[in-house]
C-alpha positions in Angstrom: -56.2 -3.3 15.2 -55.6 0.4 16.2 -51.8 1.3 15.9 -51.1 2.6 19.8 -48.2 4.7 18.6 -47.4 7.1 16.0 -43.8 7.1 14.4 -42.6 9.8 16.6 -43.2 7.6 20.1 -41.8 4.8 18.4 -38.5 5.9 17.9 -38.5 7.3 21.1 -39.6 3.9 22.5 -36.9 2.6 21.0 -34.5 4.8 21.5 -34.5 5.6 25.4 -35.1 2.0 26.8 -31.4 1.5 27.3 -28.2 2.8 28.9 -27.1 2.7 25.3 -24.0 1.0 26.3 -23.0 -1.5 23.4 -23.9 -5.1 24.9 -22.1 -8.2 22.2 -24.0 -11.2 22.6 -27.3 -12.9 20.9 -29.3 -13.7 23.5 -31.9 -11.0 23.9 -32.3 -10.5 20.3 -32.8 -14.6 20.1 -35.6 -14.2 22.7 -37.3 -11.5 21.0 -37.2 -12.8 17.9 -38.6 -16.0 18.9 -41.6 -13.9 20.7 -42.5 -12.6 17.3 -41.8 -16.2 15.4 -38.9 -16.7 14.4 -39.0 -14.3 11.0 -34.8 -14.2 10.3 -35.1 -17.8 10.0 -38.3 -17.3 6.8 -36.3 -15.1 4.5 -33.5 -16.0 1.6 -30.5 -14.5 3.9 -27.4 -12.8 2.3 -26.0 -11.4 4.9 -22.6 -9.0 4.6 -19.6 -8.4 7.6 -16.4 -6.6 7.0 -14.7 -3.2 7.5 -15.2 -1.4 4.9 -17.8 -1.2 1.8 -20.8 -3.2 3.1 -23.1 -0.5 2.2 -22.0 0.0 -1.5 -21.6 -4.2 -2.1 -25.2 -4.1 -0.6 -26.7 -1.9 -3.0 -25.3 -3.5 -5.7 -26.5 -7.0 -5.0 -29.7 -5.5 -3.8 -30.2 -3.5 -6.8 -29.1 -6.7 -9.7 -31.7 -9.0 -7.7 -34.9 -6.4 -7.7 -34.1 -5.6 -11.8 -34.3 -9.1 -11.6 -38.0 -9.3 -10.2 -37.2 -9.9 -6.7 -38.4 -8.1 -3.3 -35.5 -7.7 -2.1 -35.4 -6.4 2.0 -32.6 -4.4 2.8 -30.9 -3.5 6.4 -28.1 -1.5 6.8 -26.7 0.8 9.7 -26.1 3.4 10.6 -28.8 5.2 8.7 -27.0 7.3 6.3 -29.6 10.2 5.3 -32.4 9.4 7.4 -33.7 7.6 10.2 -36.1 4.7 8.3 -33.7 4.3 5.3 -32.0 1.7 7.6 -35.0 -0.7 7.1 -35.9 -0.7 3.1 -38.0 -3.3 0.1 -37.1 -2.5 -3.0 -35.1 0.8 -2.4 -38.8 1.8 -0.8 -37.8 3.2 2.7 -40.3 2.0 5.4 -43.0 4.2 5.9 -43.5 6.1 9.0 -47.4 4.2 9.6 -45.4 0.5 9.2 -42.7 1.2 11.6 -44.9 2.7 13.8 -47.4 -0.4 13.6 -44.0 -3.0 14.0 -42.6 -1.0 16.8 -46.1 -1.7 18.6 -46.1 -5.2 18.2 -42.6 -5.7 19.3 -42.9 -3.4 22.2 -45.5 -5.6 24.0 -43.1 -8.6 23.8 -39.9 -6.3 24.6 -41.8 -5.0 27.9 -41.9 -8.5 28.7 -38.5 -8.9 29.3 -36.5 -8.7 31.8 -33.4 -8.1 30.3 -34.4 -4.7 28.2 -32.8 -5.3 24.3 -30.6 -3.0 22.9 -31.9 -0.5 20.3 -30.0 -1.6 18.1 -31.3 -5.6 18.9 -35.3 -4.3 19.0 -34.4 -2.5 15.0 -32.2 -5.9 14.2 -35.8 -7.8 15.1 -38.4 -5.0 13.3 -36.0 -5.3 10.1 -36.3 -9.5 10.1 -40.1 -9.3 11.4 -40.7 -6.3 8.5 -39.3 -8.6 5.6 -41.3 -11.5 6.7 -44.6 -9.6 6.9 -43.9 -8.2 3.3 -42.8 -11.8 1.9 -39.5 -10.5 0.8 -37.6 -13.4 -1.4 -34.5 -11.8 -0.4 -33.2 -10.0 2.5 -29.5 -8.6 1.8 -28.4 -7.9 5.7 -25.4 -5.7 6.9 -23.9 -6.6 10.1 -23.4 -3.8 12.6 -19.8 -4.2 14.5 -18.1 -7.7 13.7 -20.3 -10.6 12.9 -20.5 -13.8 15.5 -21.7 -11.0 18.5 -23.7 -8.7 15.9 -27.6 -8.7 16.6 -28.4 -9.3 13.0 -26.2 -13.0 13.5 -29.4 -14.3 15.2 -30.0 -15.6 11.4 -28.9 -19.2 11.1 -30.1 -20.2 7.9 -28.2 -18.2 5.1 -28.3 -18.4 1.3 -24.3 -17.2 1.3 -22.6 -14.8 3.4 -19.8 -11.8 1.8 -17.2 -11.0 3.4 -15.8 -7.1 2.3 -12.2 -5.5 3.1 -11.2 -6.4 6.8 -8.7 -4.0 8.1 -8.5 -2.6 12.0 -11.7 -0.8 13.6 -13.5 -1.5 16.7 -10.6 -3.2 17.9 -11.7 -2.5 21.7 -14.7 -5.3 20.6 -13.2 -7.2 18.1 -9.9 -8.2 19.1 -6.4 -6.2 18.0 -5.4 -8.3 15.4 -6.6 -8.7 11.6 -6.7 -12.3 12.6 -8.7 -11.9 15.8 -11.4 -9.3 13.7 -11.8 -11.8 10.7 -12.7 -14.7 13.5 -15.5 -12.3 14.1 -16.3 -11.0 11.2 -16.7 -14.5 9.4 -19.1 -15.7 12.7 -21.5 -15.0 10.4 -21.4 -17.9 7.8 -22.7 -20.8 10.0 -21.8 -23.5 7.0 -23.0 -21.0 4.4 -20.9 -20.1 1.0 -18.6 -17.5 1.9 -18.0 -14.3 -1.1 -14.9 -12.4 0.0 -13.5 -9.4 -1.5 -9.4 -9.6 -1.9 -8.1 -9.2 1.6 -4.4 -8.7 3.5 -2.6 -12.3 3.8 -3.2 -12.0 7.7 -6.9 -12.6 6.7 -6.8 -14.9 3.2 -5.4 -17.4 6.1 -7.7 -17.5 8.7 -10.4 -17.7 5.5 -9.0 -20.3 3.8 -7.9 -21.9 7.4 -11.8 -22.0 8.2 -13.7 -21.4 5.3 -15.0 -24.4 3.4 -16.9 -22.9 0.4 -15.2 -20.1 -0.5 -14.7 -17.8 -3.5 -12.8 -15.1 -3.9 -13.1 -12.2 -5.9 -10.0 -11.1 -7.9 -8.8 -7.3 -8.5 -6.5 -8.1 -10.8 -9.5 -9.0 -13.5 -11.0 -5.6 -13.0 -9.6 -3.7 -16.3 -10.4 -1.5 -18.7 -11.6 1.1 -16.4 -12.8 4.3 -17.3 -13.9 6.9 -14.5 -15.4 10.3 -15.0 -17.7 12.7 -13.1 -20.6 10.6 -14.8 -20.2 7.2 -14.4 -17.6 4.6 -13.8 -17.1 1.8 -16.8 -15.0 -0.9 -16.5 -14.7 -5.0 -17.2 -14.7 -8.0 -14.8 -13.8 -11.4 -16.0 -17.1 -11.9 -18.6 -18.9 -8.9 -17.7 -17.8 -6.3 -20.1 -18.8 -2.5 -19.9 -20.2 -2.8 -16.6 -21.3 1.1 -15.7 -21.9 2.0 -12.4 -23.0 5.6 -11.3 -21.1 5.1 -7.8 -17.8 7.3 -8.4 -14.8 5.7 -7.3 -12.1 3.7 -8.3 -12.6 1.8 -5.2 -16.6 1.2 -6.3 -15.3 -1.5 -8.8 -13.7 -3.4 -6.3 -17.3 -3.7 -4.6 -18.7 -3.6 -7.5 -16.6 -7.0 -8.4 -17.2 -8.6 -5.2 -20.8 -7.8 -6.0 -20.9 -9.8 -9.6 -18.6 -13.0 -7.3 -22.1 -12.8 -4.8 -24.4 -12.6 -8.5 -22.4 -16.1 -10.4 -22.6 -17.6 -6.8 -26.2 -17.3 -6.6 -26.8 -18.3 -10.2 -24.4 -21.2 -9.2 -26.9 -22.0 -6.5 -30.4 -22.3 -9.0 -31.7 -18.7 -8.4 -32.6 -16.6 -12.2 -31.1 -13.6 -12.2 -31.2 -11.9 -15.6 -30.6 -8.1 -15.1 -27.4 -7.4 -14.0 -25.9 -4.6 -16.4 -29.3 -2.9 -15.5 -29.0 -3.8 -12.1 -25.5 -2.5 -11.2 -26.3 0.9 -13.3 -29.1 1.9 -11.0 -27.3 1.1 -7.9 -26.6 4.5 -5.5 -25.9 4.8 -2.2 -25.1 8.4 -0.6 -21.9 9.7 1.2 -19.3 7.5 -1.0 -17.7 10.6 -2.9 -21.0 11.4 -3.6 -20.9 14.7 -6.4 -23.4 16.9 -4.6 -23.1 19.8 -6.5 -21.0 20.7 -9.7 -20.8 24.7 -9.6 -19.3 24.4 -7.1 -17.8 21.1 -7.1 -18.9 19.9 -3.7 -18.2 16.4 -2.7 -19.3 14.4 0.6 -17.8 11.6 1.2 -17.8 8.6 4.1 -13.9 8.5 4.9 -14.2 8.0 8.8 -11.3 5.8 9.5 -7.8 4.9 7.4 -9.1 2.7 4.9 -11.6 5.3 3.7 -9.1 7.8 4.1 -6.9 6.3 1.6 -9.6 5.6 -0.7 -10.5 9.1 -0.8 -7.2 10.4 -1.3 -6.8 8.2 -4.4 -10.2 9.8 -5.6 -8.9 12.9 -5.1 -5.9 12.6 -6.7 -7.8 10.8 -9.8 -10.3 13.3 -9.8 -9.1 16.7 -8.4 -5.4 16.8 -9.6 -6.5 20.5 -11.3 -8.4 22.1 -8.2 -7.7 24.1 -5.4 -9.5 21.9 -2.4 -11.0 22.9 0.7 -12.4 19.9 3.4 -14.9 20.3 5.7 -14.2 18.0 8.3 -15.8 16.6 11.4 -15.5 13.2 13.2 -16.5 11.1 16.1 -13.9 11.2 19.1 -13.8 7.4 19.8 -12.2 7.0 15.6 -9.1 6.9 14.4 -8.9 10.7 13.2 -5.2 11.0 13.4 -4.7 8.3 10.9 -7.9 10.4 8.7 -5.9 13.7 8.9 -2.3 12.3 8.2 -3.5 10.2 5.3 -5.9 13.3 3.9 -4.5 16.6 5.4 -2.0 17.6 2.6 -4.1 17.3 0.2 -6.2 20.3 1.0 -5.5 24.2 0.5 -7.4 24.6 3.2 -9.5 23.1 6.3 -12.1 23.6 7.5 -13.4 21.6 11.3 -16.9 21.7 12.8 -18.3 19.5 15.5 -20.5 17.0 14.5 -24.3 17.1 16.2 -23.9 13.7 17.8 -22.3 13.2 21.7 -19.4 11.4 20.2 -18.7 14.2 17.9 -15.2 15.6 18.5 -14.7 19.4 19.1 -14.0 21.4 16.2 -10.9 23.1 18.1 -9.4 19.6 19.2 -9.6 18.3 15.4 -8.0 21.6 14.3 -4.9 21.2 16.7 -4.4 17.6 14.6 -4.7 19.2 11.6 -2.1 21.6 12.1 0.3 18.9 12.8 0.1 18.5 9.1 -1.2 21.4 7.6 -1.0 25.0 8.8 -4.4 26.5 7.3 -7.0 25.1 9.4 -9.8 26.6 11.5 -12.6 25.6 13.7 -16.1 26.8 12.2 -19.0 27.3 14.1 -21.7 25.4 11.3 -21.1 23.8 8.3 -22.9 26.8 6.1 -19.8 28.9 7.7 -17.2 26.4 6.7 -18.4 26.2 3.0 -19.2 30.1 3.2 -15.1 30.6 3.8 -13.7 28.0 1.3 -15.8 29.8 -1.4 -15.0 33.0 -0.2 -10.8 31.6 -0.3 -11.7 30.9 -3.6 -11.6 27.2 -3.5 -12.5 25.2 -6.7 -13.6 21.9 -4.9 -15.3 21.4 -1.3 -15.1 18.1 0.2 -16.9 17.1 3.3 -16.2 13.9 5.0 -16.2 12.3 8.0 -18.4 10.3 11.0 -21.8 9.6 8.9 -24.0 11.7 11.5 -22.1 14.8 10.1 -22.6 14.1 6.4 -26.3 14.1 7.6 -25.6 17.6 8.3 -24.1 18.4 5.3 -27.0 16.9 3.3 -29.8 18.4 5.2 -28.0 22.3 4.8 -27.3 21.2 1.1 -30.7 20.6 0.3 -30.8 16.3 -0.1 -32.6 14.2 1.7 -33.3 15.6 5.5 -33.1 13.3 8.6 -36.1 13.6 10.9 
């Protein structure tokens, strides 16, 4: 059949059919996925929840199970470097012509309906309706805010579900209370075997509380570990010289959680013989991702306190030598006071811009916090200006961080990946 729509008028189909308010509940996305035949309920489900690190424990499952031989479907939001990386078999981002031809088959059913989907809900469908038409054997899934609410929870059959660090975000959905988010978060498992990462006491109860299958994975067996600019070395119970490329003392955490998910699925009959390959070739952008080495220029994901802290022990591990400069710039609706008094002392000097997005906050607003905590901040027009004056201050390291729209940015001026 002729595709009606090119990739362009797809996204905008997508994109403009809704107030674009954020709407919890499974409903519409149940309807619409029953239009198009039920495809979250055909694929081997692992799907992920939690705060922080669902992007990095996805790759690396994703990545041990394709070295492995499996297609291996992967969704993940937001997008990081460009719009289609979101929906992905194999590390293969969906081509333009595919989404385009998806987006028209769904549309006819959406137009249907008299209670319009989210964009978020009609992507959550294409993604499930995508890895059914390619006969993925696996589908790794990343929730998008909390779990039991989330669009991609319109799954009900799941090979296991992994639970990464839960600390506070979203708490205006999700309940003000570690307890109340991990209710959430673990609405996801639906009887399934639950793979946590270590987690606050407030949490460990409500799992253990809830949770019949569970396994935990265990920090305290991650040794050995060796970090450099190059690669990150280290040992996990059996697994011995596990590299990684991902930079990051915080990256063998996931990574461990990841290896947990691998033994549980080998636990459960599935062949998985590549894993030291598997884990090496793992990469995911914006997680103190080394962008450039003369000069050192770093972008990096920290957008609320957890990855605020993570990135300060980086730093300190890292850059205990170098003069730093950050290029900052955030959403509004985060918690940017906690990312400035966690981060701010760190840096010689600062550097805001306003993020291209409608949430971004102003460059002059985030430079009166700063100042709070460190004196040499200023609000830059452009990113290109803000590295053009640390380099100019003389600056050994640049690091860029913030909301995931502005590392976008930063990648597109510095020559990576562009968003379209």
């Amino acid at each position: 059949e002729v595709i009606k729509v090119d990739y362009l008028q797809a996204r905008d189909y997508i994109a403009n059919g809704n107030s674009g308010k954020i709407v919890l509940g499974l409903d519409r996305v149940r309807k619409l996925c029953e239009f198009l035949g039920n495809p979250q309920d055909k694929v081997k489900l692992i799907h992920i929840s939690g705060t922080n690190g669902k992007g990095s424990v996805g790759t690396f499952i994703a990545s041990v199970l394709t070295a492995s031989g499996y297609k291996v479907g992967r969704y993940t939001s937001p997008d990081v470097l460009n719009y289609r990386d979101k929906f992905s078999i194999n590390g293969q981002w969906i081509s333009e012509d595919e989404f385009a031809s998806l987006t028209d088959v769904i549309s006819r059913f959406v137009d249907k309906m008299p209670d319009r989907p989210t964009p978020f809900e009609i992507e959550t469908a294409l993604a499930y309706y995508y890895f059914e038409q390619n006969d993925c054997d696996f589908a790794v899934v990343e929730c998008g805010m909390g779990g039991k609410e989330d669009a991609t929870n319109v799954a009900d059959n799941k090979v296991l579900s992994v639970l990464t660090s839960v600390a506070l975000d979203h708490t205006q959905f999700l309940g003000d209370t570690l307890e109340k988010i991990t209710e959430q978060k673990i609405g996801i498992v639906k009887g399934s075997p639950l793979v946590s990462a270590s987690q606050y006491p407030e949490v460990l109860a409500v799992l253990k509380d809830k949770i019949s299958d569970l396994t935990l994975a265990d920090v305290s067996k991650i040794v050995n570990t060796k970090l450099s600019f190059e690669e990150t070395i280290f040992d996990y119970k059996e697994y011995k010289n596990i590299k990684i490329k991902m930079l990051g003392k915080f990256q063998c955490e996931n990574a461990a959680l990841a290896l947990e998910v691998i033994d549980k699925l080998k636990e459960l009959g599935y062949e998985i013989d590549n894993v030291y390959e598997g884990m090496e070739k793992a990469l995911w952008p914006c997680r103190f991702d080394l962008v450039s080495t003369e000069p050192i220029i770093i972008i990096d994901g920290a957008h609320n306190p957890h990855g605020a802290l993570a990135l300060r022990e980086n730093i300190q591990y890292y850059l205990t030598e170098h003069t730093i400069a950050f290029v900052m710039g955030v959403l509004a609706d985060k918690d940017y006071e906690s990312l400035v008094e966690i981060t701010a002392s760190l840096a010689t000097s600062i550097y805001t811009v306003t993020p291209n997005n409608q949430r971004g906050l102003s460059a002059e607003k985030l430079a009166e916090c700063v100042k709070l905590h460190n004196k040499n901040v200023q609000a830059m027009s452009s990113i290109e200006r803000a590295i053009d004056n640390a380099l100019a201050d003389g600056c050994e390291a640049i690091i860029i961080f913030g909301s995931l729209s502005f590392l976008n940015e930063a990648y597109k001026f510095l020559g990576g990946e562009t968003i379209d």
